[in-house]
N, C-alpha and C positions, 0 to 999 in steps of 0.2 A: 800182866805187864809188870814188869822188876821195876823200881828203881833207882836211876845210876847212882853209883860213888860219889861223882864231883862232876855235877849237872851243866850243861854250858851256861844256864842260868840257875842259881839254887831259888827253887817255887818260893821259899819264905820271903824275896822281892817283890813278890806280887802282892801281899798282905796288906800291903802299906795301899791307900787307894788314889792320892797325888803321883805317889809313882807308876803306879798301876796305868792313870790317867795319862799320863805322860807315853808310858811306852807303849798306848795305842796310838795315841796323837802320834808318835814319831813312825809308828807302824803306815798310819792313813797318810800322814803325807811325804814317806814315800813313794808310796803308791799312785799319789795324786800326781807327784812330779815326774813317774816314769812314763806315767800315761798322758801329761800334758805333754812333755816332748814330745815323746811318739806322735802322737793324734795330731798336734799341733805343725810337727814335719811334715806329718802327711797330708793337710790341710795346704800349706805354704807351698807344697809341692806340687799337687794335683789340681787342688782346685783353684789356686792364683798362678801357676804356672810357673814360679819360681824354680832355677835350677838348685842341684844340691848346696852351690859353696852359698849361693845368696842365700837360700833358707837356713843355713847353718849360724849365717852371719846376722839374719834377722833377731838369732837368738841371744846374742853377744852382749845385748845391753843385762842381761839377766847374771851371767855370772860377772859381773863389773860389778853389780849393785848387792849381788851376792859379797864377793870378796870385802867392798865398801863396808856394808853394815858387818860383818866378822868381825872389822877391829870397830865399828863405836859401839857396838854392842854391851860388853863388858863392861863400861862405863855411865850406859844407860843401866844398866844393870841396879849397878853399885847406888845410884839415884834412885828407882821406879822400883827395884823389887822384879824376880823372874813373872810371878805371879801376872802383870800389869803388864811385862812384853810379850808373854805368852797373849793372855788374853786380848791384846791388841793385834798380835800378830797371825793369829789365827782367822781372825773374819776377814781378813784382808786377802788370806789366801783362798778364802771360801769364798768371798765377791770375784776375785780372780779366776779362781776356775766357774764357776755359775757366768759372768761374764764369757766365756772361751766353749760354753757349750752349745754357742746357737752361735758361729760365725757366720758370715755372711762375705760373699765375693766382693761385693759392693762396698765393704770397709775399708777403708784405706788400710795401711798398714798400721801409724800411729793407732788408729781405732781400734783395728784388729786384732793387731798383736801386741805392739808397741806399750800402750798404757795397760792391757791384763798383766802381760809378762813384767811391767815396774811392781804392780801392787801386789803379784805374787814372789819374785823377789825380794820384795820389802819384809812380806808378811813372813817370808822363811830366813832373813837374815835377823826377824827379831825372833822367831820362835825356836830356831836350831839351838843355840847355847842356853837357854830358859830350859829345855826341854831338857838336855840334855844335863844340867844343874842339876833339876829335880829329882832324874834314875840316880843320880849318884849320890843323894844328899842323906845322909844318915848312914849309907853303906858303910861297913868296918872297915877296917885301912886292908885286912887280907883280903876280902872279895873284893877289894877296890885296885892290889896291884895284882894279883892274880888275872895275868892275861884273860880273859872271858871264853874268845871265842877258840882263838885258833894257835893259841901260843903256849907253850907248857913248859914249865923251867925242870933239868933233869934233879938238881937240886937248889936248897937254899942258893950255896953259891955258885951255882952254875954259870957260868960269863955265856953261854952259849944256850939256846932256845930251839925245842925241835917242831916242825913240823906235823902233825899228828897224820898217818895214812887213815883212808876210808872207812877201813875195814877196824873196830874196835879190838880186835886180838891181836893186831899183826902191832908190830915195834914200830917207832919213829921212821920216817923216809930220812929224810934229811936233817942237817942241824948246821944254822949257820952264827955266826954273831949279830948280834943288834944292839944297839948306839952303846956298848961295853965298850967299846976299843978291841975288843980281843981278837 
């Protein structure tokens, strides 16, 4: 096995073991959050009988309290330390889902879903930007503006960004501008 040029992620990030930590936490709960929708749809769906738009709407308290803590987050931040909103935030998403894995028809909704999906919310609108502090903290400022994933600049000053194709030999598909003006 070769190793690339210019890695989507350069391995010497994982050295570090707070970041290391962090970008599994962010790995498991998205994983947690794809699989409590899903599961949790399908739950709301079949076995309470709920149509699609009302299961959809069941879940609506979730990105409210998502968006909510986004902005006081940062502020708690600047108070507590990522450290203290991670750590707090996290059990809360692990009572959340542990809560949400033995439903019952018999719960109301508040029960059911209502109060898991608050304290999972809660627990990812504190741990998102902690989390996400942490991978970035000590990065050099070139691996930090160097696009990561999917953005390649054709030079320093390129006003324009191309899209990388599939295939590693073949040239750029496209190239459009982004927030340049150009």
């Amino acid at each position: 096995m070769r190793a690339l040029r210019d890695p989507l992620t350069p391995p010497r990030l994982f050295a570090d073991r707070p970041r290391s930590g962090a970008y599994l936490n962010m790995l498991l709960l998205a994983a947690v959050t794809l699989a409590l929708l899903f599961l949790l749809g399908q739950f709301l769906q079949n076995a309470r009988g709920l149509g699609p738009l009302a299961a959809g709407l069941a879940f609506l308290p979730m990105p409210g309290l998502l968006f909510a803590f986004g902005r006081v987050t940062p502020r708690l931040i600047s108070r507590f330390g990522t450290r203290r909103l991670t750590l707090t935030g996290l059990p809360l998403i692990a009572v959340a889902t542990a809560w949400l894995t033995r439903p019952s028809v018999h719960d109301g909704y508040v029960l059911g879903a209502l109060v898991p999906l608050t304290l999972f919310a809660v627990g990812a609108g504190l741990s998102f930007l902690p989390l996400t502090l942490t991978v970035l903290s000590g990065v050099r400022a070139r691996t930090r503006e160097s696009p990561p994933a999917c953005f390649r600049p054709r030079s320093r000053s390129a006003a324009r960004w191309e899209w990388p194709c599939s295939s590693p030999c073949s040239s750029p598909c496209t190239a459009w501008p982004l927030a340049t003006g150009a």
